[in-house]
C-alpha positions as CSV (number, residue, x, y, z in Angstrom):
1,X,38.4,-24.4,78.6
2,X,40.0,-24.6,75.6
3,X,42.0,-27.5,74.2
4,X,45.8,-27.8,74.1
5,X,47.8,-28.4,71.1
6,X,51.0,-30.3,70.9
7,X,53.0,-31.4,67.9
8,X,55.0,-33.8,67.8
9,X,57.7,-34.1,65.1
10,X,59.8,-37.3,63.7
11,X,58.8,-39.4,66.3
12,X,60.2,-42.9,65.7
13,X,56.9,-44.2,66.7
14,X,55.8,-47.6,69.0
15,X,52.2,-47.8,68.8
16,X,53.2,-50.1,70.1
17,X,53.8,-51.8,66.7
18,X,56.6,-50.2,64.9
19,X,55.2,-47.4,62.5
20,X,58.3,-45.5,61.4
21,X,59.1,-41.5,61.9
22,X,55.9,-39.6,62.0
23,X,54.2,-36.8,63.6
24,X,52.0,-36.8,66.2
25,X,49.5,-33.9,67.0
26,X,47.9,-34.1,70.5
27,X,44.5,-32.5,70.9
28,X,43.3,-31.8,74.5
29,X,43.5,-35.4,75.8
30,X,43.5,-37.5,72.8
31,X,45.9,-38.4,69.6
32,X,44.4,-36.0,66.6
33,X,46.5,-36.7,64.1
34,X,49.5,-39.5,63.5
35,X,51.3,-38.8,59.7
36,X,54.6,-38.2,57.9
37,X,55.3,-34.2,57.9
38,X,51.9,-33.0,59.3
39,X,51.6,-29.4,58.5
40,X,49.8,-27.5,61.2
41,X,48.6,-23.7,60.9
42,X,45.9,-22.1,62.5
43,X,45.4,-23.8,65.9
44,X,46.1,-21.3,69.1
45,X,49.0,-22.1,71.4
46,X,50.6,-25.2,69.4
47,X,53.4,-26.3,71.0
48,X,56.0,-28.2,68.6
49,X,58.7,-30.6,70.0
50,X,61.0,-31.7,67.5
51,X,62.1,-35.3,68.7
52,X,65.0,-35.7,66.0
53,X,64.2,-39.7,65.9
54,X,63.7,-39.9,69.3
55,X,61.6,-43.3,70.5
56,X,57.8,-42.7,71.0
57,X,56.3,-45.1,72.9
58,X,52.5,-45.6,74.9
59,X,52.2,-44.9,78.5
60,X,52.6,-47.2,80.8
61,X,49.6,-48.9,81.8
62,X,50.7,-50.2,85.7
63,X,48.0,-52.6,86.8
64,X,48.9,-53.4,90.4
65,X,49.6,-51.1,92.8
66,X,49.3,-50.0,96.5
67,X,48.4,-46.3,95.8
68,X,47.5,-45.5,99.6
69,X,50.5,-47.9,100.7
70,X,50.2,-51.8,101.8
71,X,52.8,-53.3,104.1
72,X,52.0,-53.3,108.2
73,X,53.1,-57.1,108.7
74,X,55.4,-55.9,111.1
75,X,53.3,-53.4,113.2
76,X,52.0,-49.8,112.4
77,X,55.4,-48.3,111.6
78,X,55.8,-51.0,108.2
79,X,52.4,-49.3,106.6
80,X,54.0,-48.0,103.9
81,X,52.9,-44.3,102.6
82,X,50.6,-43.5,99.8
83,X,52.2,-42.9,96.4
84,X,52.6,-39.2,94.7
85,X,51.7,-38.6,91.4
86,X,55.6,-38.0,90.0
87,X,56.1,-40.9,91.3
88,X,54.2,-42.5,89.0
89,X,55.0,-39.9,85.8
90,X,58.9,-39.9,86.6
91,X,58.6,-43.9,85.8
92,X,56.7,-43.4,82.7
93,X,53.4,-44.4,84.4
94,X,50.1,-42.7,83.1
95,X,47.4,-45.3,84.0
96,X,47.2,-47.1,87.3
97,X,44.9,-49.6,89.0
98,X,45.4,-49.6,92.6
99,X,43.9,-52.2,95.5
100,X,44.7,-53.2,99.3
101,X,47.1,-55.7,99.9
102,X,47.6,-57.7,103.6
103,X,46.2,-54.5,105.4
104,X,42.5,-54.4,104.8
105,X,42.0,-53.5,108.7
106,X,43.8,-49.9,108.9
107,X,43.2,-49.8,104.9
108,X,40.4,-49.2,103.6
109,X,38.8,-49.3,99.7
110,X,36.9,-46.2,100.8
111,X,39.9,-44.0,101.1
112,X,41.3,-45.8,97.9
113,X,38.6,-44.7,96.0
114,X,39.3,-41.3,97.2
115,X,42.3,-42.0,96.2
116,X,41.9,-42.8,92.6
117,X,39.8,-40.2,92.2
118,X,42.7,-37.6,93.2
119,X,44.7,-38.8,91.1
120,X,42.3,-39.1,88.2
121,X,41.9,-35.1,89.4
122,X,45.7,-34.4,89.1
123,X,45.7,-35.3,85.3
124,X,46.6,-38.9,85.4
125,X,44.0,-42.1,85.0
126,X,43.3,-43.9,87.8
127,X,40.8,-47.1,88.7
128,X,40.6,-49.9,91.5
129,X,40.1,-53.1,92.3
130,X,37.6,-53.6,95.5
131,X,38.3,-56.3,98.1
132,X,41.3,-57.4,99.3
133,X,43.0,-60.5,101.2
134,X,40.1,-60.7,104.0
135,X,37.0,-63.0,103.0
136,X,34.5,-62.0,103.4
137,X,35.4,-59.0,100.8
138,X,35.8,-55.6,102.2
139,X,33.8,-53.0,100.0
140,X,32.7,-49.6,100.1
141,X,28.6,-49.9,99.9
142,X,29.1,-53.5,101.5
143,X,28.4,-55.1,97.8
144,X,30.9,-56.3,96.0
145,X,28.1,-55.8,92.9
146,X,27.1,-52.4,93.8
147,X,31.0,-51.4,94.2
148,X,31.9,-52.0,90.8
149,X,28.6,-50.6,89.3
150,X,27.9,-47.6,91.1
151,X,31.8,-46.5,91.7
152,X,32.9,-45.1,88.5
153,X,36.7,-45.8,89.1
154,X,35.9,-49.8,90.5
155,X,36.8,-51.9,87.8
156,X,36.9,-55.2,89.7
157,X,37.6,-57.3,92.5
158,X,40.8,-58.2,94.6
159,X,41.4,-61.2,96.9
160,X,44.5,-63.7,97.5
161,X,44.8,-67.4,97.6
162,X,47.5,-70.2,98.6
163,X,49.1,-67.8,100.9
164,X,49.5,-67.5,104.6
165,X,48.4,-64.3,104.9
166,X,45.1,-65.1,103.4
167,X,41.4,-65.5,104.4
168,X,42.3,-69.3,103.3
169,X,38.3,-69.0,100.9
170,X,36.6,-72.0,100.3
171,X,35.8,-72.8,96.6
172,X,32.0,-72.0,97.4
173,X,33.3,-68.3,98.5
174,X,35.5,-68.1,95.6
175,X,32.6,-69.1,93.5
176,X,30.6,-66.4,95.1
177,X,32.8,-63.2,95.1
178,X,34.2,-64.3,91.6
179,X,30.2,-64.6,90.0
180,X,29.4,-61.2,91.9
181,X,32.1,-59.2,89.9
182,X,31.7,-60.9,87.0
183,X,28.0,-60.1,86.8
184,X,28.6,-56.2,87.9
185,X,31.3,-56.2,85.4
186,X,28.3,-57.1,82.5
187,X,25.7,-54.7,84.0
188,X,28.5,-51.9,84.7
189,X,30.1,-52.2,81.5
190,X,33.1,-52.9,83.4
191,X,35.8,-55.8,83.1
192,X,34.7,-57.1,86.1
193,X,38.0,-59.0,86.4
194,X,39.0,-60.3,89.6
195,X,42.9,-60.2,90.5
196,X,44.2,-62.7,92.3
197,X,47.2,-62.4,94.9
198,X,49.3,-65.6,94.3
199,X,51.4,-66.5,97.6
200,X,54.2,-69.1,98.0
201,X,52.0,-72.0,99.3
202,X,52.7,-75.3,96.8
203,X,49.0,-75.3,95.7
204,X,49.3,-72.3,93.9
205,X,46.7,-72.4,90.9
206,X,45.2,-75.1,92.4
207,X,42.0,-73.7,93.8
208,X,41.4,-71.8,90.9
209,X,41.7,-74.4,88.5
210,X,38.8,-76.5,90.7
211,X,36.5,-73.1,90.3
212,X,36.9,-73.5,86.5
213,X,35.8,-77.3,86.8
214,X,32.9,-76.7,89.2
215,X,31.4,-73.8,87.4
216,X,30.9,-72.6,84.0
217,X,33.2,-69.0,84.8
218,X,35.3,-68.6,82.2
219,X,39.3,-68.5,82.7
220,X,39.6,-64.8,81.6
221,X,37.5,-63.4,84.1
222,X,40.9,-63.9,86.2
223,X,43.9,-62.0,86.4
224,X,47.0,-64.0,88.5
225,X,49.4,-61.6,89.7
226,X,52.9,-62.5,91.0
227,X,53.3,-65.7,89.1
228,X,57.0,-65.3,88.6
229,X,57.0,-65.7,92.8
230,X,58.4,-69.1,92.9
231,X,59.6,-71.3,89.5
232,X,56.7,-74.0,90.2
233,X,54.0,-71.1,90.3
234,X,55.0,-69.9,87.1
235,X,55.4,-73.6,85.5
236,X,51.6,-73.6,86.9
237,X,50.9,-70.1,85.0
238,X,52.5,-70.7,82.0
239,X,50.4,-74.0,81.5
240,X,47.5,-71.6,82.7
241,X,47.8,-68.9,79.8
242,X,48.2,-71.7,77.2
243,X,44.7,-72.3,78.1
244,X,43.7,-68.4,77.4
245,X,43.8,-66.9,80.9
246,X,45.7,-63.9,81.5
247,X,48.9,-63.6,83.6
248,X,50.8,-60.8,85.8
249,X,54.0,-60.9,86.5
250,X,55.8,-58.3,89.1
251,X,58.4,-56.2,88.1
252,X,59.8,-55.8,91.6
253,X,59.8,-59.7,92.2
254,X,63.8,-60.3,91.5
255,X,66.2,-62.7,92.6
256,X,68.7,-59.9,91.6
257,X,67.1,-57.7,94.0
258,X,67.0,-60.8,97.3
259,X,63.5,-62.3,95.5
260,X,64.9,-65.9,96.8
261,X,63.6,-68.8,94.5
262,X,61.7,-65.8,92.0
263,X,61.6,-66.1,88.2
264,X,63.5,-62.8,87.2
265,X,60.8,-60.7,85.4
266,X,62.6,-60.8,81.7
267,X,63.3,-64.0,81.9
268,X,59.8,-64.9,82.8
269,X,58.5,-62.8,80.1
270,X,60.8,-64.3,77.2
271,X,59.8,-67.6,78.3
272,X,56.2,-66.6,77.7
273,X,56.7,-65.4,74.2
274,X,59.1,-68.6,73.4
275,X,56.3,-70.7,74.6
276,X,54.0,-68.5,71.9
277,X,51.6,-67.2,74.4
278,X,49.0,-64.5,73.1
279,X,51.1,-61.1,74.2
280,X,47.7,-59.7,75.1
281,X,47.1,-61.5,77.8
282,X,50.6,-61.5,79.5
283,X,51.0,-58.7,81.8
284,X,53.6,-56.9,83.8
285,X,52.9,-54.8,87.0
286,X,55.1,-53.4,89.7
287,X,53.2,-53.9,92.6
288,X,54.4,-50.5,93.3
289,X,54.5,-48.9,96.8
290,X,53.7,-52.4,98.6
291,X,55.6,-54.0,101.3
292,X,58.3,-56.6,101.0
293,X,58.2,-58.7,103.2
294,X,60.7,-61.4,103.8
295,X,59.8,-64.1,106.0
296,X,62.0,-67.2,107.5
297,X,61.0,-71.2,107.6
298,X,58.7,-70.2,110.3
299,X,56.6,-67.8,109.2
300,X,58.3,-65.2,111.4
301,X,58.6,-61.7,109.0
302,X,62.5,-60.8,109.4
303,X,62.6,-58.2,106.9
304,X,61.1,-55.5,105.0
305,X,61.2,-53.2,102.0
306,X,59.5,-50.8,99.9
307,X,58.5,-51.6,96.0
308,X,59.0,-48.8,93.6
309,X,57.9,-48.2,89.9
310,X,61.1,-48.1,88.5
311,X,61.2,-52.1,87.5
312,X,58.9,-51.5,85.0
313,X,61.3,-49.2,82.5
314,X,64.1,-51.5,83.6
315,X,62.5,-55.1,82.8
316,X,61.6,-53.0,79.3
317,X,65.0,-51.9,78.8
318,X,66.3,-55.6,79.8
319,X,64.2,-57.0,77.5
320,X,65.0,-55.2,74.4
321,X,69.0,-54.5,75.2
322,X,70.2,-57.5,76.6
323,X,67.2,-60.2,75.8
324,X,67.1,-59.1,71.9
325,X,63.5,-58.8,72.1
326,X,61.9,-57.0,69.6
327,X,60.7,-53.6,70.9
328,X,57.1,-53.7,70.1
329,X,56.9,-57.3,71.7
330,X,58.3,-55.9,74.7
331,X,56.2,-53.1,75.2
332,X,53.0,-55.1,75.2
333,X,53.0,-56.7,78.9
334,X,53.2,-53.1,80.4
335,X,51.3,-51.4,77.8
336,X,48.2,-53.1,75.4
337,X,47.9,-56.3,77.4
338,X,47.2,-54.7,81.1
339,X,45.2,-52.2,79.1
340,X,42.9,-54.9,77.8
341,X,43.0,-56.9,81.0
342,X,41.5,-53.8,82.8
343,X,38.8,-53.2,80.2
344,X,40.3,-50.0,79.0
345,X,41.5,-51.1,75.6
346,X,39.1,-48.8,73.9
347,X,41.2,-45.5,75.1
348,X,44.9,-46.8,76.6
349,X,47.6,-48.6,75.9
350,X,47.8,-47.9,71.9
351,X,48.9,-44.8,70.7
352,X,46.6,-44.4,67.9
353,X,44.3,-41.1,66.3
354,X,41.3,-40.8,68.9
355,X,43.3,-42.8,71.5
356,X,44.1,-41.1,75.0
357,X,47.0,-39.1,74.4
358,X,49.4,-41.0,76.9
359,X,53.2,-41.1,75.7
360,X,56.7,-41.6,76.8
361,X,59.4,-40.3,74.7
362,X,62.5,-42.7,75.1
363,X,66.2,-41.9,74.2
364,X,68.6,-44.1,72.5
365,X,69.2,-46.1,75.6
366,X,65.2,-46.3,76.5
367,X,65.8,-44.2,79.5
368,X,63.0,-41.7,80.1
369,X,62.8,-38.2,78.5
370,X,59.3,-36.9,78.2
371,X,56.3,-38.0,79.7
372,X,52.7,-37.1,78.3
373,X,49.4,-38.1,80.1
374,X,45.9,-37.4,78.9
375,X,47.8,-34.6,76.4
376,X,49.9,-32.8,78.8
377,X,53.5,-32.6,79.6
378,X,54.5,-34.0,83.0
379,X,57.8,-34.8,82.9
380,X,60.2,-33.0,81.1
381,X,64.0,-34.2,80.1
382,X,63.6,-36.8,83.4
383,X,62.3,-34.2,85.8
384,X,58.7,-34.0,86.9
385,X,57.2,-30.2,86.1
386,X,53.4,-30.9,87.2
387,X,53.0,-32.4,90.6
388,X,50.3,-33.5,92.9
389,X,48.5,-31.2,95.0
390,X,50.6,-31.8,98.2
391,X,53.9,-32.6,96.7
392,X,54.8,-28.5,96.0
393,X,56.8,-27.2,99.0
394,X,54.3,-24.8,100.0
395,X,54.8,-23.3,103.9
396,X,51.1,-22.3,105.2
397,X,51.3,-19.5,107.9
398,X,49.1,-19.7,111.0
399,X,46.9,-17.0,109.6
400,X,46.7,-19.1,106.5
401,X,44.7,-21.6,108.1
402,X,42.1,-19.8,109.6
């Protein structure tokens, strides 16, 4: 097939380091040409968009989410439901990493993978974490090793610590799963990293800071997600990335949304770049399409919610409108840094010439016009025009089926 063509014009452009008005030419999947007042003749089809100044901006790069649903702490009618693709586009999303989450017993990483690979079908990029809260880890070819080298879309590994919901893993099983992915990650050519669930218990980073002291693993090979959870956990995490590791924090955890006792994500962030962090290794994910749960003093799960995707544009938008942050430092928790984090530095997160062609185009306001992913338009002027196979309201007759 042949390629598509898209230009680009006077695009203010966040790479996501500020690079002025330029053009942009898009060819097939990948950025062909960034340059002030490219002049294109010649190439069949070109589409040209004039932007008139509009903001330019990478792809989301969404690191944590529930892509065939999480929940079920309250019984089989709290699974929540897998996520479409527009649900992903419509909030500027065009790379995902999806995992399991309390549910690894009616969930299963097989049907993730399946997953991912839909989506990866549909014309956005999709990869996976294997494992999940229940130790030992569930896989696919019952290897956590052979998962992440022989699956192309396994990246790494999931599990969950100082939580109640947890397999409660000794050190000598977190030594264990953690060595297996890191070693596939070396032979696969993968990141190998290994995301950790962080739950509300008061030992927080505790048990991972004991695996650093009893082996030789190094404290990147770990990815802490929902540090912004409680304010002691994320005293723990900043003290954490000081020492190089990354850090994840949620989106959807808010204390302005009923998060009780949560670091609001902005805050959390601009606290992390006042403390001088390295912006490549501080992450923001949305935990999208998970359960939230809320439990009482017991234990005892009283209510619960759905996560969405759309806490990603508005912790952006937070930061630069009402925290002053720069716009290129903001971009770079959902953008560059998860982008490196999951090994795919090389190809997302950065708009830049042989880069994945994966773009937002942001009005005045940073609210969400256009979205490109791997070179084609999927959301137009806020409304999704390419869907996923199943989302189309298509009515199949009887003699359809047959």
């Amino acid at each position: 097939m042949s390629p598509t063509f898209t230009l680009l014009k006077n695009a203010n452009l966040f790479a996501p380091q500020a690079l002025g008005v330029v053009d942009i030419l898009l060819a097939g999947e990948q950025v062909a040409a960034i340059e002030p007042a490219l002049s294109i003749t010649g190439l069949p089809g070109l589409v040209t968009l004039d932007l008139a100044g509009q903001t330019v901006v990478p792809g989301l790069v969404d690191g944590h989410v529930h892509l065939i649903g999480g929940g079920g702490e309250g019984g089989f009618a709290t699974r929540t439901p897998e996520v479409t693709m527009s649900k992903l586009t419509t909030a500027g999303v065009t790379t995902v990493a999806g995992l399991l989450g309390t549910d690894c017993v009616t969930r299963h990483n097989a049907t993730l993978y399946a997953k991912t690979k839909g989506l990866n079908a549909e014309g956005i990029t999709a990869v996976m974490f294997t494992g999940g809260y229940t130790v030992p880890s569930r896989t696919i070819t019952q290897s956590i090793q052979d998962d992440i080298v022989f699956l192309d879309t396994v990246v790494g590994l999931k599990l969950a610590i100082s939580d109640h919901r947890s397999s409660c893993p000794s050190l000598d099983e977190l030594a264990r799963m953690v060595s297996d992915a890191r070693v596939a990650g070396m032979v696969g050519k993968k990141c190998g990293r290994v995301v950790v669930h962080l739950g509300g218990a008061t030992e927080g980073l505790a048990p991972l800071k004991a695996l650093l002291e009893m082996t030789d693993i190094p404290i990147s090979q770990f990815i802490p997600t929902h540090i912004n959870r409680k304010a002691f956990l994320f005293e723990q995490a900043l003290e954490w990335a000081q020492q190089g590791g990354f850090i994840d924090i949620t989106s959807g955890i808010n204390p302005d949304i009923g998060a009780k006792g949560a670091i609001k994500p902005s805050s959390a962030f601009v606290r992390c770049l006042r403390a001088g962090l390295d912006l490549k290794r501080v992450c923001i994910s949305s935990d999208g399409n998970g359960s939230l749960p809320l439990f009482d003093d017991q234990g005892t799960m009283i209510g619960l919610g759905v996560s969405g995707f759309s806490s990603l544009l508005e912790t952006l938008r937070e930061l630069v409108l009402h925290e002053g942050i720069a716009l290129s430092d903001a971009l770079m928790p959902f953008t560059q840094a998860p982008a490196y984090a999951l090994g795919l530095d090389h190809c997302k997160g950065r708009i830049a010439v042989g880069m994945s062609a994966d773009l937002l185009v942001l009005d005045d306001n940073l609210m969400l016009k256009h979205t490109f992913a791997r070179g084609r338009c999927m959301v137009r002027d806020g409304e999704a025009i390419v869907r996923g196979t199943f989302e189309a309201q298509v009515s199949f007759t009887t003699a359809d089926s047959q």
